[in-house]
C-alpha positions as CSV (number, residue, x, y, z in Angstrom):
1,X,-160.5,-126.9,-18.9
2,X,-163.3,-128.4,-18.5
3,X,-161.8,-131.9,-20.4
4,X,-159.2,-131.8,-17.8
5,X,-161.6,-131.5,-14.7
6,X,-163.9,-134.3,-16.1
7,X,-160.5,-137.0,-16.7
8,X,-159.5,-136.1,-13.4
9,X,-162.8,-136.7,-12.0
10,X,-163.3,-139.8,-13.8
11,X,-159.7,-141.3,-12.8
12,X,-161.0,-140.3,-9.0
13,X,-164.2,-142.3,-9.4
14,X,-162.6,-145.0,-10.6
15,X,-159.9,-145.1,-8.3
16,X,-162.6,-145.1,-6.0
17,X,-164.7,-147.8,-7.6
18,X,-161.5,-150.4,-7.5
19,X,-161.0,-149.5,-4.0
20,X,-164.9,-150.2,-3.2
21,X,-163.9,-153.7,-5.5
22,X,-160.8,-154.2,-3.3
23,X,-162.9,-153.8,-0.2
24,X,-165.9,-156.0,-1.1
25,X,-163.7,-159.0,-2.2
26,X,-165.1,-158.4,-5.8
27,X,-161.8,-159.4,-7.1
28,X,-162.1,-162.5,-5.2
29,X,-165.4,-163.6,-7.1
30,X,-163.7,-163.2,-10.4
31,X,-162.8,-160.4,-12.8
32,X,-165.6,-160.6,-15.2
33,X,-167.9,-159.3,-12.0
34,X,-165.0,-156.6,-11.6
35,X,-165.2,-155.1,-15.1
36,X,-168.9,-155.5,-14.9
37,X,-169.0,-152.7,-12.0
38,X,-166.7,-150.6,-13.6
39,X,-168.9,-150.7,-16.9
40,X,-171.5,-149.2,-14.8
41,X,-169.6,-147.0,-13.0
42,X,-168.6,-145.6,-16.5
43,X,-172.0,-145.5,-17.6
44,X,-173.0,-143.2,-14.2
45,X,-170.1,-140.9,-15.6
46,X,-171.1,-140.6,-19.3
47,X,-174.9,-140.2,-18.3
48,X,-175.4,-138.1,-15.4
49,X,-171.6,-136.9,-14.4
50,X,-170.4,-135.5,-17.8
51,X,-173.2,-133.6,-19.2
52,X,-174.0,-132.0,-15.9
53,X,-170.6,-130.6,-15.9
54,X,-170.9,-129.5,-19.5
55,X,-174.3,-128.2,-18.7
56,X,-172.4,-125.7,-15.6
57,X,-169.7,-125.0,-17.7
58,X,-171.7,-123.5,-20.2
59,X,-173.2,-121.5,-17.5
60,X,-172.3,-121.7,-14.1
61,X,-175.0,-119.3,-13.0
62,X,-178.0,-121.8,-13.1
63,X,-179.5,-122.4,-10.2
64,X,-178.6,-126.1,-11.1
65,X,-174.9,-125.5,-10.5
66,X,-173.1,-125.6,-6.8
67,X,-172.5,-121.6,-5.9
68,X,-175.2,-120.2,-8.6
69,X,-176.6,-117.8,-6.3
70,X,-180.7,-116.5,-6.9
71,X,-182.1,-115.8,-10.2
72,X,-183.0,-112.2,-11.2
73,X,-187.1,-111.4,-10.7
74,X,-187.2,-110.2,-14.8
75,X,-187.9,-107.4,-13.4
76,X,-186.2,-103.9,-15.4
77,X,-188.2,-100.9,-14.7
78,X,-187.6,-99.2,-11.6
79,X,-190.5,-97.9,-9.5
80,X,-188.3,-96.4,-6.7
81,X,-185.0,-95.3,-5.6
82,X,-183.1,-99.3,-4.8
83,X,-186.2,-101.0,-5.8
84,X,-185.8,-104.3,-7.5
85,X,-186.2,-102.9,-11.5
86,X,-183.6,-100.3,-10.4
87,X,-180.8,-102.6,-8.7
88,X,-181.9,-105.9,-11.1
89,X,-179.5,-108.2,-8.9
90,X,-179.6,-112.1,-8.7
91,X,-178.1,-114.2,-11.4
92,X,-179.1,-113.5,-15.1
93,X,-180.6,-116.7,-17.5
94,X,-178.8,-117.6,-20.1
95,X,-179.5,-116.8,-23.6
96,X,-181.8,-117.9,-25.4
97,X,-183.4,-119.2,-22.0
98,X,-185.6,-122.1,-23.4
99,X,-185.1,-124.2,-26.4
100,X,-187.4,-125.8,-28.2
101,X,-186.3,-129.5,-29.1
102,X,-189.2,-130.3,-31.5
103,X,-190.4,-132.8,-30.1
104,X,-193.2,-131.6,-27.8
105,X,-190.6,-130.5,-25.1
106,X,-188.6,-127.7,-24.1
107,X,-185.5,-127.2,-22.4
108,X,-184.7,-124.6,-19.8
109,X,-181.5,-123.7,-19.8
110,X,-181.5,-121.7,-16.9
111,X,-182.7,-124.9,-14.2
112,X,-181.9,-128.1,-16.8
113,X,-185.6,-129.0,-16.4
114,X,-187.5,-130.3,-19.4
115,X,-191.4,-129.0,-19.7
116,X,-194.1,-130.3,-22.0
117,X,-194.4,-127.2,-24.3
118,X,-198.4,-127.9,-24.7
119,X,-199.3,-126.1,-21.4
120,X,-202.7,-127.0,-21.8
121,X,-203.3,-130.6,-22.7
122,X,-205.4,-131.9,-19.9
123,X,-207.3,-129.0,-19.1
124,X,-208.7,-128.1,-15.8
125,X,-208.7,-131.0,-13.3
126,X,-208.5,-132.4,-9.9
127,X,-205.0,-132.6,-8.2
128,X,-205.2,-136.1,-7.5
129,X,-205.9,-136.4,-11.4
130,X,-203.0,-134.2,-12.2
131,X,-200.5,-135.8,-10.2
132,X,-201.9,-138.9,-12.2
133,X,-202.1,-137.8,-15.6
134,X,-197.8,-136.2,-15.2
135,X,-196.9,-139.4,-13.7
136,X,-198.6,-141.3,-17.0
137,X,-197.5,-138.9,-19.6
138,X,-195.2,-140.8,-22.3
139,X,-194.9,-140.5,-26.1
140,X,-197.1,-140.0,-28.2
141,X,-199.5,-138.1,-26.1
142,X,-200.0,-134.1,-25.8
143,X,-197.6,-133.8,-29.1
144,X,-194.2,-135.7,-27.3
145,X,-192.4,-137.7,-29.4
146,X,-189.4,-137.8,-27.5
147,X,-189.3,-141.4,-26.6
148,X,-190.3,-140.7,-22.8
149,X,-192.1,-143.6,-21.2
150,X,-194.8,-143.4,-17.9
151,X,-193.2,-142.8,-15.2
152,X,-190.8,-140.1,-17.1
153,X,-192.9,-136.9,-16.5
154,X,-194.5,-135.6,-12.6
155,X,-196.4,-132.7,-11.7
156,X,-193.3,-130.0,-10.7
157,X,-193.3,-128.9,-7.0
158,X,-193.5,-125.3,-6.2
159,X,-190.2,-124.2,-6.6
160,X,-189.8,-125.9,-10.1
161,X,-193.2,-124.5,-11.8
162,X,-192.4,-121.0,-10.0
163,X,-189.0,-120.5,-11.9
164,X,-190.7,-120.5,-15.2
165,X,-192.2,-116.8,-14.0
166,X,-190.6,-113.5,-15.3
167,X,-191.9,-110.6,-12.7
168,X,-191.2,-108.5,-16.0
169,X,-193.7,-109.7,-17.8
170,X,-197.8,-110.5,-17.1
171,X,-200.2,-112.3,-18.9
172,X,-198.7,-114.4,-19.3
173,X,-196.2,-113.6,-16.6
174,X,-193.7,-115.9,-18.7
175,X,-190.0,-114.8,-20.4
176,X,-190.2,-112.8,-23.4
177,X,-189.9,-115.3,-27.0
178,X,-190.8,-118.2,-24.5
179,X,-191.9,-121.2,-27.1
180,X,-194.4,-122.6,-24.9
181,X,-197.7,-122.9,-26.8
182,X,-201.7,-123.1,-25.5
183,X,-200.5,-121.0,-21.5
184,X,-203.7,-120.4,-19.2
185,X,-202.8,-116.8,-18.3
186,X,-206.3,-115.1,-17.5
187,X,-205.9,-114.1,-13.2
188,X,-208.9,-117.0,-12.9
189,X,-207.9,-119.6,-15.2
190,X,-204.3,-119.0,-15.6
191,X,-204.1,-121.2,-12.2
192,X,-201.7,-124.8,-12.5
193,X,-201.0,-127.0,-9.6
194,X,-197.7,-128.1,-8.0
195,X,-196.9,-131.2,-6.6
196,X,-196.3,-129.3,-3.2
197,X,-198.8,-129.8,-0.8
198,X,-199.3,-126.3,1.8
199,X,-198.1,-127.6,5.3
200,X,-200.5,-125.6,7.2
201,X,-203.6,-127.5,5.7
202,X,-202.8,-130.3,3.8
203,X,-206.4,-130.5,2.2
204,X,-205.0,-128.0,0.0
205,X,-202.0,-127.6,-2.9
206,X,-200.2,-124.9,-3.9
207,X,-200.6,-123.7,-7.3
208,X,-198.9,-121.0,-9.7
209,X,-201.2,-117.9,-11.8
210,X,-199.6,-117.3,-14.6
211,X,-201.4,-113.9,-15.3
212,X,-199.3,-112.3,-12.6
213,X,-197.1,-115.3,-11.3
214,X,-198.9,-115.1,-7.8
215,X,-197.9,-117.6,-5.8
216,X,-200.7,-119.3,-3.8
217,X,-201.7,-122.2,-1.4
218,X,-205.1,-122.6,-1.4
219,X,-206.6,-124.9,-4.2
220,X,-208.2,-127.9,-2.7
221,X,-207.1,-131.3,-3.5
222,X,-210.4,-133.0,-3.3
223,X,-214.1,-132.7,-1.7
224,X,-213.1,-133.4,1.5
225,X,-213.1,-130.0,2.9
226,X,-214.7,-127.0,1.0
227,X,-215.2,-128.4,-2.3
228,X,-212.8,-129.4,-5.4
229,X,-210.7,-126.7,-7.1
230,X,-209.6,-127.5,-10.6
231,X,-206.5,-126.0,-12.3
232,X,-204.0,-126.7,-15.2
233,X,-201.3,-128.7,-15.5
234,X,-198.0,-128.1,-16.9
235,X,-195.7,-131.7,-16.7
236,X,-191.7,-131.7,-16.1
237,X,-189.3,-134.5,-16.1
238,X,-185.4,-134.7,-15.8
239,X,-183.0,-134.2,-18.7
240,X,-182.2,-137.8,-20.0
């Protein structure tokens, strides 16, 4: 089925693309420029088209995918009548959630993200540093030998770090057989930043415990207003 969607959506594009030829007198400048653009529309398809469409048809409940809906908490024990352990609703991962892809990353098959699995390699810093030392990252360093170059990894915004956290689970506050190695978890050093910055005072970051998988917005970016805060860092980049 999903063969037949791809086809179809690739003879669309491409209709598309010789229309877009058509309209920008393409044709008229010769057809080696012609079958030029359709060589790149082809690559578009066969890097970022086709295995996103794989990736939802092997589960169309991540978040990733159109219509996924909200992940479950991880939450399973129920403290009250309707509570969130008793109901558990919200979509649930896929199994196994994370893979680890030997080469100093992991997958998460859940969001499609990929995460440095050393979740300690720079130790605590400023956030001007760790937006820095993400944005650097490239093989060879902290374990990767995956090929990535600078540029590859950034610091993950709120809502990326935040959907590594299992509310069924504490220190760390991480899924259960999670192949992450060297997490911060303690409820003062188990802080990392985000790339987010909190609206209300933008002096200050939010950043993610991983002892309890608070949520919180108050780590300040740099001396400029009540001193420095210094937390972890935990890089993500895009499948590639």
């Amino acid at each position: 089925m999903l063969r037949h969607k791809t086809l179809i959506l690739a003879a669309v594009m491409l209709c598309l693309a010789i229309m877009a030829l058509y309209s920008t007198n393409v044709l008229a400048q010769g057809i080696p420029e012609a079958i030029q653009r359709l060589k790149q529309i082809q690559q578009t398809l066969d890097d970022r088209i086709i295995p996103k469409l794989d990736q939802c048809n092997q589960c169309p409940e991540c978040p990733s995918c159109p219509g996924a809906g909200v992940p479950k908490t991880g939450q399973t024990t129920a403290y009250g009548l309707h509570d969130d352990g008793d109901l558990e609703k919200g979509i649930e991962p896929p199994v196994p959630r994370f893979t680890d892809n030997s080469n100093g990353t992991v997958s998460d098959n859940f969001t499609g993200l990929v995460w440095l699995k050393n979740a300690n390699c720079f130790g605590a810093i400023t956030w001007p540093e760790a937006l820095s030392n993400c944005n650097s990252l490239a093989n060879g360093v902290c374990g990767l030998s995956d090929g990535s170059v600078g540029g590859n990894w950034r610091l993950p915004n709120l809502r990326e770090l935040h959907s590594l956290v299992d509310y069924g689970a504490s220190n760390p506050s991480l899924p259960s057989g999670h192949p992450f190695v060297a997490v911060k978890s303690g409820e003062e050093d188990g802080r990392y930043w985000t790339s987010t910055t909190y609206y209300a005072y933008p002096w200050a970051a939010w950043f993610v415990e991983f002892c309890h998988g608070h949520v919180m917005g108050a780590g300040y970016k740099d001396s400029s207003h009540q001193g420095t805060s210094y937390y972890y860092v935990w890089p993500v980049r895009d499948a590639h």
